[in-house]
N, C-alpha and C positions, 0 to 999 in steps of 0.2 A: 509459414504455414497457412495464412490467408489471401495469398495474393491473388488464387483463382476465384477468390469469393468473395471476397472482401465487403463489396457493398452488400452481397445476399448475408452477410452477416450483421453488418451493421442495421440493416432492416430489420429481421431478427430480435435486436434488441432494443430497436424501437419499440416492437411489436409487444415486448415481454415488460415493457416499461423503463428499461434501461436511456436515458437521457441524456448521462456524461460519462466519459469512460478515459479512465488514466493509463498510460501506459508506461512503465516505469523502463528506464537502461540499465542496463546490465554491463556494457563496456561503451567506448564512446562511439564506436559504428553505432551501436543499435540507440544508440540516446537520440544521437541523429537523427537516423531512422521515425524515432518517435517523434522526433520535431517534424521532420518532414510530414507524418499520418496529420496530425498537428493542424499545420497550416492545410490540410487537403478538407478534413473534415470537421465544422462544424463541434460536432460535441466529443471531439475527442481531445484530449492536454498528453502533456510528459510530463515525466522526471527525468532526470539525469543525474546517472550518477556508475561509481563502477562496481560493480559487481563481485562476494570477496574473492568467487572461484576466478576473479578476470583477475587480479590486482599483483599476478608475479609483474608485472614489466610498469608500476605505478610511480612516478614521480613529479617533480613538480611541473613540469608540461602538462602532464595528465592534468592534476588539477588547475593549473592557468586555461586550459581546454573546459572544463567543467564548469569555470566560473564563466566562460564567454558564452557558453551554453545555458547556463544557468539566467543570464540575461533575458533570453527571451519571451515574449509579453505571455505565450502559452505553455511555457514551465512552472509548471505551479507545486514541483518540490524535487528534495535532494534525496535520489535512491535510485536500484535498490544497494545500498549498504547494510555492511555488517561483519557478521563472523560465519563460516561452515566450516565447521570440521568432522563433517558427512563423509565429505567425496575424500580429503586429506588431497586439495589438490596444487595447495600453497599452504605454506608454512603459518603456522598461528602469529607468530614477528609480523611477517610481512603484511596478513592479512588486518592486525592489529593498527598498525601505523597509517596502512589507510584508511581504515576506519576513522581513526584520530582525525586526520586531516580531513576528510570529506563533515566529518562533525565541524569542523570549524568553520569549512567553508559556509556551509549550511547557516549556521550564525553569522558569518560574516554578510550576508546574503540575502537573510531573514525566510527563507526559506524553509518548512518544515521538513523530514527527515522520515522516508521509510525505512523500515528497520528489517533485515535478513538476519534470522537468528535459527541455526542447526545446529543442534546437537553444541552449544555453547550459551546457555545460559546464563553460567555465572559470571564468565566472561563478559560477554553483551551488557549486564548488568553492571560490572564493574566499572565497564568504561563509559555507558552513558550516566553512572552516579558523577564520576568527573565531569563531564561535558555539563549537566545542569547546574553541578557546583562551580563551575570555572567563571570570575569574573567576566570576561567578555563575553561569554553566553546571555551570563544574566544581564548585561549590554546591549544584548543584539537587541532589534526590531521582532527578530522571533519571540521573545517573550512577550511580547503586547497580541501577539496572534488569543486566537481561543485556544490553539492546542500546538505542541512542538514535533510530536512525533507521533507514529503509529510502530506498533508489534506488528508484521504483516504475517498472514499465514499463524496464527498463535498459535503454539504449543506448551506454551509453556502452564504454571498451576497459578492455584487462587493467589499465593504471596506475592508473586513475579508480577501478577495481574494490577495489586492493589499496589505496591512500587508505583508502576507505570505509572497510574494515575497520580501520584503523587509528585510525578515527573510534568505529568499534564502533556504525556501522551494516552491514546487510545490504542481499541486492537481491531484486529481485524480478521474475520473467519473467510471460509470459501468452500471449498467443497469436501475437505475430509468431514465435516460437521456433517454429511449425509450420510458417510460410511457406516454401514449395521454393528463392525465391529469396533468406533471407534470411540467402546462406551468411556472411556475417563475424560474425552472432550463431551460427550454427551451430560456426562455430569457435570463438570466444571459451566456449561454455557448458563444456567439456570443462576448461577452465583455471579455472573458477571454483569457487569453496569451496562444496560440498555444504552443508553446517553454516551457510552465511551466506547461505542463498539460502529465500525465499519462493515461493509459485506465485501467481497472479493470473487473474482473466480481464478486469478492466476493461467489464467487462458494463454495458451494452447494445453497447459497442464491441469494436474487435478481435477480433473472431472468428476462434478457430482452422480449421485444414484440418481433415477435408475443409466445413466449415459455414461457409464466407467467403461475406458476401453477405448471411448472413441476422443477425438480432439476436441476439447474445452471450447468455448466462445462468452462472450459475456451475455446474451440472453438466457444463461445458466445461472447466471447469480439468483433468477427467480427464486429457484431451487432451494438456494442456502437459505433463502429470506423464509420461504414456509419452514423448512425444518427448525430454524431456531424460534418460529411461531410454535412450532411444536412442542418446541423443548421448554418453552418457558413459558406456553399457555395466556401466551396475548396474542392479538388477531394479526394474522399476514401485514395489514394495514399497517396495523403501528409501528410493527417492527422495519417497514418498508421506510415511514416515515420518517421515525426517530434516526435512523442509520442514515438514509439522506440529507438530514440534519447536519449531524455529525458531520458526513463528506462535504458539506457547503461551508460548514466552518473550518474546516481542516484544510480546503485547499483553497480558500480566499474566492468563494463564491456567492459573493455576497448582496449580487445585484442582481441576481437573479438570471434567469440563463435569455443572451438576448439573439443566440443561432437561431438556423430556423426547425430546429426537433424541440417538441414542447413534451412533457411530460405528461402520459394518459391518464383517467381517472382512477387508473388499478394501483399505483404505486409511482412511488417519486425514489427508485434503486440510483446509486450513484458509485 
């Protein structure tokens, strides 16, 4: 979706103050893919990992593939994983088992873990109370990180919310937070922890107001950062800041960015 433009977009969100931008796999083409954007540009990272709607044809190659991937110096986490059963386009078993094993890889790894959860709540919940409870978790290298996982895309409510953090993962919003009608996220934002929250755009998808309709980019996350300035009546600023925070401890960015895009005085988005 961006190859005709690619760099006019990455300007873009220089421009809007965006800095580092992740881009997560969804099957191992596109994790690739994201290694490739990777090495090309400066402030872009991957994940890798497979995606639940990709995971009918997942076995142990897949993951022997994941972990070779997962090696490299600009992968800085395991996703996106989890559970949909949105689409029903693979089986809960199947989608479940790789779940399982990409969690472990992930700890095996030390790797944090973006988390795809549709319309599977309890599930998602079930199986990552396992995965923090499982001796070799509590082993890994991952637990010495500041945080293990993120809710990406949250939908979920305040209990699922205050869990997570008990988990010592965060969450993370994008652009339905803009949507006029999407007051029980509009509610919920004001109750959740500043310090344990991420911004996202999920670009090429979910496009914030007023830009619904047309193709996502990450100079849109602006967007989500003022609305939840709104919702929760602290200044653009902070909210810009505090979540950048967050994304520097979450993905091992700890020395500060040494590319050559530097972060403007409007916001440090990540």
């Amino acid at each position: 979706q961006f190859d005709a433009d690619r760099d006019a977009v990455l300007a873009r969100a220089r421009l809007a103050g965006v800095w580092r931008i992740v881009n997560p796999g969804i099957d191992l083409h596109h994790s690739r893919q994201a290694i490739a954007l990777a090495e090309r540009y400066p402030e872009v990272y991957a994940a890798v990992g497979i995606h639940p709607n990709s995971t009918n044809h997942f076995n142990r190659a897949t993951l022997d593939q994941l972990r070779a991937l997962a090696a490299h110096p600009k992968v800085v986490a395991i996703g996106e994983i989890g559970l949909d059963y949105y689409w029903k386009q693979v089986e809960p078993a199947v989608q479940a088992a790789a779940f399982r094993s990409q969690l472990a890889l992930a700890a095996e790894v030390g790797l944090p873990v973006i988390i795809h959860n549709r319309d599977a709540h309890e599930d998602v919940a079930a199986i990552l109370r396992e995965w923090v409870d499982d001796p070799l978790t509590r082993r890994s290298p991952l637990m010495t990180r500041p945080f293990c996982g993120v809710l990406h895309a949250y939908s979920g409510d305040l209990a699922l919310a205050e869990e997570a953090y008990g988990w010592n993962f965060v969450l993370s919003l994008g652009g339905p937070v803009t949507f006029t009608n999407a007051r029980t996220l509009h509610q919920l934002v004001p109750r959740l922890r500043l310090n344990r929250l991420m911004l996202e755009t999920e670009a090429p998808y979910l496009t914030p107001h007023p830009h619904r309709g047309q193709r996502n980019e990450p100079a849109h996350v602006a967007l989500v950062c003022e609305q939840i300035a709104r919702l929760t009546g602290q200044p653009a600023a902070t909210v810009a800041a505090t979540t950048g925070e967050v994304a520097c401890q979450f993905f091992g960015w700890n020395d500060g960015f040494a590319g050559e895009v530097q972060p403007d005085d409007r916001s440090v988005l990540a």
